[in-house]
DOMARRO-802292 format. One record per residue (C-alpha): residue number from 1; residue in one letter; x, y, z. Coordinates in Angstrom, 2 decimals. Layout:
% residues N
+-----+---------+---------+---------+---------+
! num ! residuo !      px !      py !      pz !
+-----+---------+---------+---------+---------+
! NUM !       a !       X !       Y !       Z !
...
+-----+---------+---------+---------+---------+
//
This chain:
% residues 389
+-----+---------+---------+---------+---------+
! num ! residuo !      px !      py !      pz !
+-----+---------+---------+---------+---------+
!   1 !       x !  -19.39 !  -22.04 !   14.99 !
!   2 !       x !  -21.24 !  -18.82 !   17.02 !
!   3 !       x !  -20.64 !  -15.65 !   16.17 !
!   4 !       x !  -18.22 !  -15.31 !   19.29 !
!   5 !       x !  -16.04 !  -18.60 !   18.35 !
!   6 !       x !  -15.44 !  -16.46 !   15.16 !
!   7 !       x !  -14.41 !  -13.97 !   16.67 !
!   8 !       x !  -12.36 !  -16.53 !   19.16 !
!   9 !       x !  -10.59 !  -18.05 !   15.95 !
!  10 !       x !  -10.19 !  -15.04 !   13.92 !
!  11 !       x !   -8.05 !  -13.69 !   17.60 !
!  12 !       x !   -5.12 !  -16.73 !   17.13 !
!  13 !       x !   -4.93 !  -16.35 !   13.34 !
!  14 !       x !   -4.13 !  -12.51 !   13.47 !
!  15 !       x !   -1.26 !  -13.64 !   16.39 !
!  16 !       x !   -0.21 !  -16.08 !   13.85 !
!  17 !       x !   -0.15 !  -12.82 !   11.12 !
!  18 !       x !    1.17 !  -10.47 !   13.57 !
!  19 !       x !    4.02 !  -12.87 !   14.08 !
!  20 !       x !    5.27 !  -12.70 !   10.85 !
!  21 !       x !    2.70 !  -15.61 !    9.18 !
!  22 !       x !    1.72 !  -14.84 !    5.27 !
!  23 !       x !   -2.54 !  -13.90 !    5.88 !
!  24 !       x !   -3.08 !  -16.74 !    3.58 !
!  25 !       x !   -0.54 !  -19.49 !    5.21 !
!  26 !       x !   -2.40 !  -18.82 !    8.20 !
!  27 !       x !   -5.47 !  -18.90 !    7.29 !
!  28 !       x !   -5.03 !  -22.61 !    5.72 !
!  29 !       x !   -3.61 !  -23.54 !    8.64 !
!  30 !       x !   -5.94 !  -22.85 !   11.23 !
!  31 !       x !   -8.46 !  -24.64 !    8.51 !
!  32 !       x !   -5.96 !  -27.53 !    8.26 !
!  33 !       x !   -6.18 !  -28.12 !   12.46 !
!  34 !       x !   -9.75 !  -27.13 !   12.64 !
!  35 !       x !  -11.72 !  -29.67 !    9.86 !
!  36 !       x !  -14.98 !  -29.40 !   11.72 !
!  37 !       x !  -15.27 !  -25.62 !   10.61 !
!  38 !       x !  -17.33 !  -25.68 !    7.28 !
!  39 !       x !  -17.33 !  -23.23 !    4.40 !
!  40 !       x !  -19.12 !  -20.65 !    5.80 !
!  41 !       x !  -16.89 !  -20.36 !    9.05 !
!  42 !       x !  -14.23 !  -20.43 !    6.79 !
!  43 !       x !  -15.46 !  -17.52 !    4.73 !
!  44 !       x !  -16.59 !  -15.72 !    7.93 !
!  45 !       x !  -13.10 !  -15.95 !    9.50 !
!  46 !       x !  -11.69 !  -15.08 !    6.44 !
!  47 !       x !  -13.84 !  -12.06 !    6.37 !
!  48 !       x !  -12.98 !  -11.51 !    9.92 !
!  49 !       x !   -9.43 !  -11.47 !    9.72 !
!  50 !       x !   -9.05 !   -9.24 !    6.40 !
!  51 !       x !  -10.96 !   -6.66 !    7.56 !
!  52 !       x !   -8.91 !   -6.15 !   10.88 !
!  53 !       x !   -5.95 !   -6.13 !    8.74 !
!  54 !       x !   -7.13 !   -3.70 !    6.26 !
!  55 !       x !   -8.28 !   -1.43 !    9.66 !
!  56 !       x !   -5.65 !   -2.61 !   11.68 !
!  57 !       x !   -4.27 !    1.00 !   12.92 !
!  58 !       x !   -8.02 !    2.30 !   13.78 !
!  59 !       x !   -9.30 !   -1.07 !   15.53 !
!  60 !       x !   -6.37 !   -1.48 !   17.74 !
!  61 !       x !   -6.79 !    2.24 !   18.50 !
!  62 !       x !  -10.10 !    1.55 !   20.15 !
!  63 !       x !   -9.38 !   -2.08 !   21.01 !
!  64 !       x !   -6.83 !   -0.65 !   23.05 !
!  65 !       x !   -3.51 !   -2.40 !   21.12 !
!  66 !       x !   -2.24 !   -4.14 !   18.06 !
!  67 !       x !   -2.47 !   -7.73 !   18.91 !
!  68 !       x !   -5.04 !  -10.03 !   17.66 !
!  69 !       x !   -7.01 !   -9.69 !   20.90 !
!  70 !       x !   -7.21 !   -6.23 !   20.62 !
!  71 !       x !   -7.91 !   -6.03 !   17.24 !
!  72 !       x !  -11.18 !   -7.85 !   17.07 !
!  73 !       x !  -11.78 !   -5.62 !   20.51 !
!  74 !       x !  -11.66 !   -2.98 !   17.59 !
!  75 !       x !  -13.74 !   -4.59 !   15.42 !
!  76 !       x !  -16.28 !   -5.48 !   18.31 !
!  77 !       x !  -16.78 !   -1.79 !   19.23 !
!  78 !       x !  -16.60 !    0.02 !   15.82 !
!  79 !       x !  -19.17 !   -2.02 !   14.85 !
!  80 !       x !  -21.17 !   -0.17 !   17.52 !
!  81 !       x !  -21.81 !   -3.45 !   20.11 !
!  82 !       x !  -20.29 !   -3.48 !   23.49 !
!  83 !       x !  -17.23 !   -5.62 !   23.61 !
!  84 !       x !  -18.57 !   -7.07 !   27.04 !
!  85 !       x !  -21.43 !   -8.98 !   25.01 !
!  86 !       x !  -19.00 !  -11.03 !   22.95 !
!  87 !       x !  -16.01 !  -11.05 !   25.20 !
!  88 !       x !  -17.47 !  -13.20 !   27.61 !
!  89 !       x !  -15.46 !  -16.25 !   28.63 !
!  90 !       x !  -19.08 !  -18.34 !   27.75 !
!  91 !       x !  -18.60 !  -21.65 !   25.56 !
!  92 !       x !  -16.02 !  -21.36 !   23.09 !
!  93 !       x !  -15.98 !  -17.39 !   23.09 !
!  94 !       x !  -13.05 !  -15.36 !   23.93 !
!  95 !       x !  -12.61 !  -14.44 !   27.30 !
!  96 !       x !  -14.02 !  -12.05 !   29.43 !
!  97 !       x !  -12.52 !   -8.16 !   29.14 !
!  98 !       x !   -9.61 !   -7.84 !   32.22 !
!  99 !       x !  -10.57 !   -4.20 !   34.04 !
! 100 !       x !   -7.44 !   -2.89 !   31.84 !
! 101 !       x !   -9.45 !   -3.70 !   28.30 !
! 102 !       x !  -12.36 !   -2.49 !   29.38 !
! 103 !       x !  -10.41 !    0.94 !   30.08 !
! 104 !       x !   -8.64 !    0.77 !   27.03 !
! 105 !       x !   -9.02 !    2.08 !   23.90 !
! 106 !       x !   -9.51 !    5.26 !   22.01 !
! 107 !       x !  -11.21 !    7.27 !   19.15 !
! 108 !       x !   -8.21 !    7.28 !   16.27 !
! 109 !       x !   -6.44 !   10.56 !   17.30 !
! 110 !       x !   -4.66 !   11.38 !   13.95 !
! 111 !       x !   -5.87 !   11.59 !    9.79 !
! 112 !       x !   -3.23 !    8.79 !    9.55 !
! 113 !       x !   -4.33 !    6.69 !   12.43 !
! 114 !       x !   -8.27 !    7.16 !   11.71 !
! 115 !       x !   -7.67 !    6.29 !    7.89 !
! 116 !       x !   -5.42 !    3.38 !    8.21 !
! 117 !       x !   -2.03 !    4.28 !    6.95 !
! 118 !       x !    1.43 !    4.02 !    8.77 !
! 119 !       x !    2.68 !    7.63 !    9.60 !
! 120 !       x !    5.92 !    7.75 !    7.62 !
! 121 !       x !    3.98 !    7.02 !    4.35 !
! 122 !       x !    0.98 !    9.75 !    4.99 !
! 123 !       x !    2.82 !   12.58 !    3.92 !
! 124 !       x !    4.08 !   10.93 !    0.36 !
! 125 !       x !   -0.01 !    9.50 !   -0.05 !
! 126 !       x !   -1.61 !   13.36 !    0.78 !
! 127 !       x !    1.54 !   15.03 !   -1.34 !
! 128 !       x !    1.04 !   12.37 !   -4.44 !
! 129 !       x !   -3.02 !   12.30 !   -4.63 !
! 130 !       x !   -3.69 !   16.11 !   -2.93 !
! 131 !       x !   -7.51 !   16.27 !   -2.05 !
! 132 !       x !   -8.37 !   12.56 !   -3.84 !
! 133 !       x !   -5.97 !   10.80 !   -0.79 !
! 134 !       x !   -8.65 !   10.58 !    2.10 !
! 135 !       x !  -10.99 !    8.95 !   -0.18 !
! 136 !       x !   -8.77 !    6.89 !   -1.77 !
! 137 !       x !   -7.29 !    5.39 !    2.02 !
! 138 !       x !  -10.69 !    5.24 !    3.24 !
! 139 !       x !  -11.28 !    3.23 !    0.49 !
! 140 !       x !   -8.62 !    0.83 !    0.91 !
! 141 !       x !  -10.47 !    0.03 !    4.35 !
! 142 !       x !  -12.92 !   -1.62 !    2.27 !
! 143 !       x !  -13.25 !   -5.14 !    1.03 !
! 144 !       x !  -12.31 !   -4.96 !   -2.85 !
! 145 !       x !  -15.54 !   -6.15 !   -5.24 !
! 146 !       x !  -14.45 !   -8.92 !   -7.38 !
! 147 !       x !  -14.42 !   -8.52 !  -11.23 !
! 148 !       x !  -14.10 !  -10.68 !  -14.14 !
! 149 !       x !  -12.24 !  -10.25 !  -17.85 !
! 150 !       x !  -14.18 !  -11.75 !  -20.47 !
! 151 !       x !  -11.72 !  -13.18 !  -22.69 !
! 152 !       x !  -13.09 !  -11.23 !  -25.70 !
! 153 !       x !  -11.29 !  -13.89 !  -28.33 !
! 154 !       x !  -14.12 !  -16.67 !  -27.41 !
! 155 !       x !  -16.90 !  -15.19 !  -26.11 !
! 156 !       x !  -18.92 !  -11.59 !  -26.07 !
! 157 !       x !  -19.46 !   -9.52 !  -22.79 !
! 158 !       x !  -23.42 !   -9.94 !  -22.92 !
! 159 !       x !  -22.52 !  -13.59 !  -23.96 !
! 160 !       x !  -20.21 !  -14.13 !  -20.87 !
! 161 !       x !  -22.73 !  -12.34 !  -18.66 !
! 162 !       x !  -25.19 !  -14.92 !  -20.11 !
! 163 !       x !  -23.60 !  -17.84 !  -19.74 !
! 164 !       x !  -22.39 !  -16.94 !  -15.81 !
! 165 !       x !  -25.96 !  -15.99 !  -14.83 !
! 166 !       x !  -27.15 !  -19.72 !  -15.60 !
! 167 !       x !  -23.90 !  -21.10 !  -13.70 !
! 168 !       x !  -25.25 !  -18.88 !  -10.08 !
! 169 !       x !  -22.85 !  -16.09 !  -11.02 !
! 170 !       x !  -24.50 !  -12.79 !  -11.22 !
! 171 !       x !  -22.68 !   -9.90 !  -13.10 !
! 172 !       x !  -23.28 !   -6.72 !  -14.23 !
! 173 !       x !  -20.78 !   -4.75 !  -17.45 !
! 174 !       x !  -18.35 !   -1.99 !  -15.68 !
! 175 !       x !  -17.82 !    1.12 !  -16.87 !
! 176 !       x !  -13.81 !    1.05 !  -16.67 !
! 177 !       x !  -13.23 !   -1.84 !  -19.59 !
! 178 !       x !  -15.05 !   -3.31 !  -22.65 !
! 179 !       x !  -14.22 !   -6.45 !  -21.02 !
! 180 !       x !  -15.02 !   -6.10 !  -17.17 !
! 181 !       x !  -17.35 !   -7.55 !  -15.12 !
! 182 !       x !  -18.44 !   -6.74 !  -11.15 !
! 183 !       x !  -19.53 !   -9.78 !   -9.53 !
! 184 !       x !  -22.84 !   -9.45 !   -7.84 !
! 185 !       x !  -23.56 !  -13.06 !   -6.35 !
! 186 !       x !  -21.76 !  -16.32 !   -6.44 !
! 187 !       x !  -17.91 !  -15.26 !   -6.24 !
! 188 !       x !  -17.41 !  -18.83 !   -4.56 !
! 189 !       x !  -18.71 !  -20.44 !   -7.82 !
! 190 !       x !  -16.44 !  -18.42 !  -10.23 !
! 191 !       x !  -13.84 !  -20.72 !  -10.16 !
! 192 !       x !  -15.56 !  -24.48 !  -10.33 !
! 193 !       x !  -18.06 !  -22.24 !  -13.46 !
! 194 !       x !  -17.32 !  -23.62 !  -17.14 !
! 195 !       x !  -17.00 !  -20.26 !  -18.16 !
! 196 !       x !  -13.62 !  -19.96 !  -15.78 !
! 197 !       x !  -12.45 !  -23.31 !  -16.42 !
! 198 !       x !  -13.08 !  -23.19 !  -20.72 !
! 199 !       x !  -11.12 !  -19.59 !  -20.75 !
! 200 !       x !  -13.79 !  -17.70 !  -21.55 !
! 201 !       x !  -13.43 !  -15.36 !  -18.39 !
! 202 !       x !  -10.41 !  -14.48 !  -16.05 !
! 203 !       x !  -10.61 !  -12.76 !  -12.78 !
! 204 !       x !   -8.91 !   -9.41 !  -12.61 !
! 205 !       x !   -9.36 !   -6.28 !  -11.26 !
! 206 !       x !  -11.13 !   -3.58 !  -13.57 !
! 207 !       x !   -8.26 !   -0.80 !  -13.43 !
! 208 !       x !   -6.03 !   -3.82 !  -14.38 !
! 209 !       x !   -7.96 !   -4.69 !  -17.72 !
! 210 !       x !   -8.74 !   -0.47 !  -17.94 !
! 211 !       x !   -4.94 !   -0.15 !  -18.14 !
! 212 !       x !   -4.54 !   -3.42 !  -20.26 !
! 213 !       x !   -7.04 !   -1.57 !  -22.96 !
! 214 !       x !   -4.57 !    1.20 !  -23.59 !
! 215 !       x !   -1.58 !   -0.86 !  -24.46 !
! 216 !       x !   -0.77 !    0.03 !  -27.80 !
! 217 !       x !   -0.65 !   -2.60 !  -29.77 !
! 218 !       x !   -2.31 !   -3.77 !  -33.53 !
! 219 !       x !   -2.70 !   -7.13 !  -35.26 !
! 220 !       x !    0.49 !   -8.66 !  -36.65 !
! 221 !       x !    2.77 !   -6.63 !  -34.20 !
! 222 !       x !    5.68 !   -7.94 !  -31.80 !
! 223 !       x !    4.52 !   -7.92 !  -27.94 !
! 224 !       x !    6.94 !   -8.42 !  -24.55 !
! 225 !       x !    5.87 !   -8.34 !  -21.58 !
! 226 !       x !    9.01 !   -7.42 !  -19.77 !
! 227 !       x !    7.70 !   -7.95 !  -15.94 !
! 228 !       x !    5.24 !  -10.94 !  -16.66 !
! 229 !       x !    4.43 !  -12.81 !  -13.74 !
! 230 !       x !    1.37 !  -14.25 !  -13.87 !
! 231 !       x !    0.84 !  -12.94 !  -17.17 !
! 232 !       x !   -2.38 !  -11.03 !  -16.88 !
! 233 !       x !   -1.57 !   -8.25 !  -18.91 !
! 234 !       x !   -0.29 !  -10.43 !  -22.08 !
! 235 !       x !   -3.86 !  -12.24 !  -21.50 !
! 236 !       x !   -5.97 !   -9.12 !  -21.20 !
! 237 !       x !   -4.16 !   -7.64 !  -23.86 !
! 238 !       x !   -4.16 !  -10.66 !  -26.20 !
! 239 !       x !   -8.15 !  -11.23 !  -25.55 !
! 240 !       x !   -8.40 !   -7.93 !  -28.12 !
! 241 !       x !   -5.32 !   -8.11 !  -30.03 !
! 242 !       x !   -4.43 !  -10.66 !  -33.04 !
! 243 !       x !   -0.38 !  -10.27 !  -31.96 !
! 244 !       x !    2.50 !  -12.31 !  -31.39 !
! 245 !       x !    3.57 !  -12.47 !  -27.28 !
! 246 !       x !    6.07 !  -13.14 !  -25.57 !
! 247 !       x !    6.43 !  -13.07 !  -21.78 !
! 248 !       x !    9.88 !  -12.80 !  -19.53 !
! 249 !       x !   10.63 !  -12.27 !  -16.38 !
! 250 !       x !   13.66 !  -11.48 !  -14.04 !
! 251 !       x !   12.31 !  -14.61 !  -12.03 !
! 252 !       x !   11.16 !  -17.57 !  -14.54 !
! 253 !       x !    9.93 !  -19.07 !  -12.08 !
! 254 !       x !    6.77 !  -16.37 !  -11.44 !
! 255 !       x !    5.48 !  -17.37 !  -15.04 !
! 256 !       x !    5.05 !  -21.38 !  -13.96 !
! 257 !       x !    1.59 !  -20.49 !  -14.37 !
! 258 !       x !    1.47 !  -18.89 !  -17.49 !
! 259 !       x !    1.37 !  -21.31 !  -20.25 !
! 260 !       x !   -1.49 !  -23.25 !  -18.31 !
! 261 !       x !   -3.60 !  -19.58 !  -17.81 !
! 262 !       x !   -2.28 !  -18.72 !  -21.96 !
! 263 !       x !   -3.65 !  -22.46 !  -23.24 !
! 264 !       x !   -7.25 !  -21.90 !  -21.62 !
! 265 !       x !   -7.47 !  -18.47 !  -23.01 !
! 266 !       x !   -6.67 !  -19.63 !  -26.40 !
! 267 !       x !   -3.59 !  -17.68 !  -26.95 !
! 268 !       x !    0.03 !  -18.53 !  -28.32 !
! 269 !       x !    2.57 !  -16.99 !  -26.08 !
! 270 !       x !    6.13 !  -17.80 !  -26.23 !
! 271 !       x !    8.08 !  -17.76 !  -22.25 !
! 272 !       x !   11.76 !  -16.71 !  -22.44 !
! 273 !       x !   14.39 !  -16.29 !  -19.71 !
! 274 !       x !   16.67 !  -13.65 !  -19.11 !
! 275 !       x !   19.77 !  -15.24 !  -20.85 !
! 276 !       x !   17.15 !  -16.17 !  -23.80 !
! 277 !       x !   16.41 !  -12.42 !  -23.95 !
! 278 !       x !   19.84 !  -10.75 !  -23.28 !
! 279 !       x !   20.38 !  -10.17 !  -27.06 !
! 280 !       x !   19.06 !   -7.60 !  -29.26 !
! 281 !       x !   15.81 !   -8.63 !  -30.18 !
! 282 !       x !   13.24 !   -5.75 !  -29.92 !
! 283 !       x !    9.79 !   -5.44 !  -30.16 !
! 284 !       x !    6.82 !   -3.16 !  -31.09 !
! 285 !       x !    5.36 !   -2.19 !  -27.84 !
! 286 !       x !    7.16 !   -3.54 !  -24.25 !
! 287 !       x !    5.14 !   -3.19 !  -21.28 !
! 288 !       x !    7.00 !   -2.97 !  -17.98 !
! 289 !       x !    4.28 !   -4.46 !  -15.17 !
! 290 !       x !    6.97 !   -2.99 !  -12.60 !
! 291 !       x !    7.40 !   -4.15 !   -9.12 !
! 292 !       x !    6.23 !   -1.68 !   -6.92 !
! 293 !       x !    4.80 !   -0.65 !   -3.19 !
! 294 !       x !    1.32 !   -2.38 !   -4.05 !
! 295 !       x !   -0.72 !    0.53 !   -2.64 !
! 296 !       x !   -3.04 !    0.64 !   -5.08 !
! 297 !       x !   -4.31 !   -2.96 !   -4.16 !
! 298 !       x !   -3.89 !   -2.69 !   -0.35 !
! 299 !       x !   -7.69 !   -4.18 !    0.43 !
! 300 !       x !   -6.51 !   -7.20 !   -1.33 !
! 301 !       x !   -3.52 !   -7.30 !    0.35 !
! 302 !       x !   -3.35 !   -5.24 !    3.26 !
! 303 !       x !   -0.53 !   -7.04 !    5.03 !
! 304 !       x !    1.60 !   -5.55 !    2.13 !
! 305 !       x !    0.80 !   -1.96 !    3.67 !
! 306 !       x !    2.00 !   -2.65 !    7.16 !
! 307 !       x !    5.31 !   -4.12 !    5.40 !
! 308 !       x !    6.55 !   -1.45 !    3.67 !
! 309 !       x !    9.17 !    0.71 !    4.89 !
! 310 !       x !   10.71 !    3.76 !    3.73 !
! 311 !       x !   13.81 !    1.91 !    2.85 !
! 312 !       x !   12.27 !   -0.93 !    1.06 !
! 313 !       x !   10.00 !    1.62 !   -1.13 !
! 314 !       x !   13.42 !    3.19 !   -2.16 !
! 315 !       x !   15.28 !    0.55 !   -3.01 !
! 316 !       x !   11.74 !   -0.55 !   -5.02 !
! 317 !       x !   12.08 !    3.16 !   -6.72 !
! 318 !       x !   15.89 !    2.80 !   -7.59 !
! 319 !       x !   14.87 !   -1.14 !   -8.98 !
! 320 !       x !   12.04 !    0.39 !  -11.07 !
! 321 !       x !   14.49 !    3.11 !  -12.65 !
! 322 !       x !   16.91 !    0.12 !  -13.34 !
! 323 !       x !   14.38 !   -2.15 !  -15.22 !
! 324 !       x !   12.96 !    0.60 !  -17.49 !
! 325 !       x !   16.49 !    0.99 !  -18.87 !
! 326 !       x !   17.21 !   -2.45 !  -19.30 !
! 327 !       x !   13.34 !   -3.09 !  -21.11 !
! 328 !       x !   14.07 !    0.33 !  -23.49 !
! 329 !       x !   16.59 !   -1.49 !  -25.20 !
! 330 !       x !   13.90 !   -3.55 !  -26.39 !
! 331 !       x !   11.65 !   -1.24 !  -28.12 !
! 332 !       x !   12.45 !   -1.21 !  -31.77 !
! 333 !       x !   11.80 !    1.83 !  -33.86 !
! 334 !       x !    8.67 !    4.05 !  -33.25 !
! 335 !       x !    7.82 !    1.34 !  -30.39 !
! 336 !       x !    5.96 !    1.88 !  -27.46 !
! 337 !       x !    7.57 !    1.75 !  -23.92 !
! 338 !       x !    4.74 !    1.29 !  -21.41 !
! 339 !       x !    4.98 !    1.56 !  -17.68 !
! 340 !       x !    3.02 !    0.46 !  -15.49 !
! 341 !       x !    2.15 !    0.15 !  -11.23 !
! 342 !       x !   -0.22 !   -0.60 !   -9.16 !
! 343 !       x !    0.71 !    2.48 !   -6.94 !
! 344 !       x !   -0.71 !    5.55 !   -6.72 !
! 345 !       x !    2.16 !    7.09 !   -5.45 !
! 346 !       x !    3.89 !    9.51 !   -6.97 !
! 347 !       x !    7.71 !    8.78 !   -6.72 !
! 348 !       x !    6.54 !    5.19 !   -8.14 !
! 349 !       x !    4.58 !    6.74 !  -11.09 !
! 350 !       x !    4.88 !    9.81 !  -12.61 !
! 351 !       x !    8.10 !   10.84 !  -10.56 !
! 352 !       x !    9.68 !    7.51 !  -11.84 !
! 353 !       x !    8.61 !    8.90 !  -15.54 !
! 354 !       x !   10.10 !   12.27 !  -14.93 !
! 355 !       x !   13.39 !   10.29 !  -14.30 !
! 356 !       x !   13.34 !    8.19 !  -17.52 !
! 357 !       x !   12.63 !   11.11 !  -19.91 !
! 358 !       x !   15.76 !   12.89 !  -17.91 !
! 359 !       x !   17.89 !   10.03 !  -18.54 !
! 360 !       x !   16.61 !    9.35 !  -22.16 !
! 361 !       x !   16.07 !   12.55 !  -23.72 !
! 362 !       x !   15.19 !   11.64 !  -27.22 !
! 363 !       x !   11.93 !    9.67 !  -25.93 !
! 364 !       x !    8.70 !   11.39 !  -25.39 !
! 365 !       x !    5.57 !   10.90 !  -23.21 !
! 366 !       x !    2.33 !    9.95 !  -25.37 !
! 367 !       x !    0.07 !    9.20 !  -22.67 !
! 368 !       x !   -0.56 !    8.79 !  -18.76 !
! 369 !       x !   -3.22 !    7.90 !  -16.74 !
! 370 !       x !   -3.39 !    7.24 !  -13.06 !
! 371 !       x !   -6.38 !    5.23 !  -11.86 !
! 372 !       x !   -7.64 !    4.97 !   -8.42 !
! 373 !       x !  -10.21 !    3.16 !   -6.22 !
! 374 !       x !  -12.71 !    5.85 !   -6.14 !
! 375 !       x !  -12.57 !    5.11 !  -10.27 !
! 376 !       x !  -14.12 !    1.75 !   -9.63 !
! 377 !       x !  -11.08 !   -0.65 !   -9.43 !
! 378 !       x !   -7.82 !   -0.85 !   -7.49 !
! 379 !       x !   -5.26 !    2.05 !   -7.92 !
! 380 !       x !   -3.27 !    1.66 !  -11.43 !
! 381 !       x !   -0.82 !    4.20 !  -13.14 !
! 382 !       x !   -0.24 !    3.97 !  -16.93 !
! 383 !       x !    1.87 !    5.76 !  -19.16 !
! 384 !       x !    3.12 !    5.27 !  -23.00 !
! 385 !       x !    6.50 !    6.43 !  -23.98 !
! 386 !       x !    8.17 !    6.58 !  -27.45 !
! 387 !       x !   11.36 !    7.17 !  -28.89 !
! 388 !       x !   11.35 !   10.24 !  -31.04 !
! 389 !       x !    7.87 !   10.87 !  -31.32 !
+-----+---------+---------+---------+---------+
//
């Protein structure tokens, strides 16, 4: 494919987004009806079509709307070419600019529009992060880099770094975790290496292992991982700790994954259900992985950020408040309660803390962090709460 047929393709895949697709769904399904594309076009569309998402309010500002069409205009132009010499009609690129297009669009008139982030939300992001918010959104314009966790029960980090370098993937040790690695070359290989496959590494984000490292948690203690999903905190956690895990979640179904991911790693954990849970068995440290808005991973998922409304942030908020109650009850004495999000804003974090503590007076606040792109990872909030401390 040229450069312009790219550009062509990437135009009815955003429709399909815009329309309500998943970025992903559509994505495989423009691939599905277009087999002669190979892995590069693939990889360049997907490039394509992320990036306009992540930019979506600036490029249809100067593409001159918010439509597929107009956002690769966007793109065109802020990547300082003339739309004219792409939007041409010629061979399989898009067609020529109507007099309207060529008339349309506009410099980004507002700190909201120019940075990427819906109005009604700008005023919680600059109130929650203060002078660190234009960074941080300018940021999550960016493509994310792609880390690894060595799983530090089989292998060392220079080991791991080692072993990737002779299977094409490049690395280099990150400053936010023991355990993290940036990926320099070869992302594409990661997942066919025998260092993914054999368990010995794990992609995830470095804030994610950074707030994994301050679980706390010793050999021989009881482990729950209230909000599991996947399960990538029991397995970053377990890569350091000797424990016994176990992981639940509201939805079972979100841990179908988990014994597969737990086996590789080389690390018992038992799954439970809600009903297998409801009794009074407690632990010594539960972390709550809460649901949350997702801002603090919006390059990896920027659809997420043009989804959320005010009203569905609240009724995430109120569901937040709900499951920190219910997971309390399962922190035996001197446990740990640990929260966590990967927000950065501030009714989701350390508003949603103020709340517990005012609700459950006789527990304390040990520690907090909050951890955001300009850190080196995604944006991650951490605190550790205990009962009488």
């Amino acid at each position: 494919m040229t450069p312009a047929a790219r550009i062509a393709a990437a135009i009815d895949i955003l429709d399909d987004i815009l329309s309500g697709t998943p970025a992903e769904k559509a994505l495989k399904d423009w691939a599905r009806g277009h087999r002669f594309a190979g892995s590069k076009d693939r990889a360049a569309l997907r490039d394509h079509v992320f990036d306009a998402l992540r930019r979506r309010r600036s490029l249809a500002a100067l593409g001159g709307s918010d439509t597929g069409r107009g956002l690769m205009i966007g793109w065109v132009r802020a990547s300082g070419a003339r739309a004219e010499t792409v939007f041409n009609g010629e061979g399989y690129a898009p067609l020529a600019l109507s007099d309207t297009e060529r008339q349309a669009g506009q410099t980004p008139a507002s700190p909201a529009e120019r940075l990427d982030c819906p109005d009604w939300l700008y005023p919680d992001v600059t109130e929650s992060l203060g002078e660190a918010a234009e960074p941080c959104l300018d940021l999550l314009r960016q493509r994310a880099p792609v880390y690894l966790r060595v799983n530090l029960r089989k292998v060392t980090r220079p080991e791991a770094l080692a072993q990737l370098d002779r299977e094409g993937v490049v690395t280099e040790p990150h400053g936010l975790s023991p355990s993290a690695l940036t990926v320099i070359e070869g992302a594409r290989r990661i997942r066919a290496s025998a260092s993914y496959l054999d368990g010995a590494v794990e992609l995830q984000d470095a804030a994610s292992q950074a707030v994994s490292d301050r679980v706390p948690l010793v050999d021989g203690q009881r482990f729950l991982d209230f909000c599991a999903g996947g399960g990538g905190k029991t397995l970053a956690v377990g890569g350091r700790v000797q424990a016994q895990f176990t992981a639940h979640d509201a939805n079972p179904a979100r841990m179908k994954d988990l014994p597969a991911r737990a086996a590789r790693a080389g690390l018992p954990v038992r799954c439970v259900t809600p009903d297998q849970l409801a009794g009074k068995e407690t632990f010594d440290t539960v972390v709550v992985d809460a649901p949350c808005s997702g801002s603090g991973s919006w390059r990896r998922d920027p659809q997420g950020k043009w989804a959320l409304t005010a009203p569905k942030l609240a009724e995430t908020v109120a569901l937040q408040a709900r499951i920190l109650d219910q997971a309390a009850a399962h922190v035996g004495v001197a446990g740990h309660l640990v929260y966590m999000t990967c927000s950065f804003l501030r009714q989701e974090n350390s508003g949603q803390v103020d709340g517990f503590l005012a609700r459950h007076p006789d527990w304390t606040l040990v520690d907090s962090r909050q951890f955001l792109p300009q850190d080196g990872g995604d944006g991650f909030f951490f605190a550790d709460l205990t009962r009488g401390a």
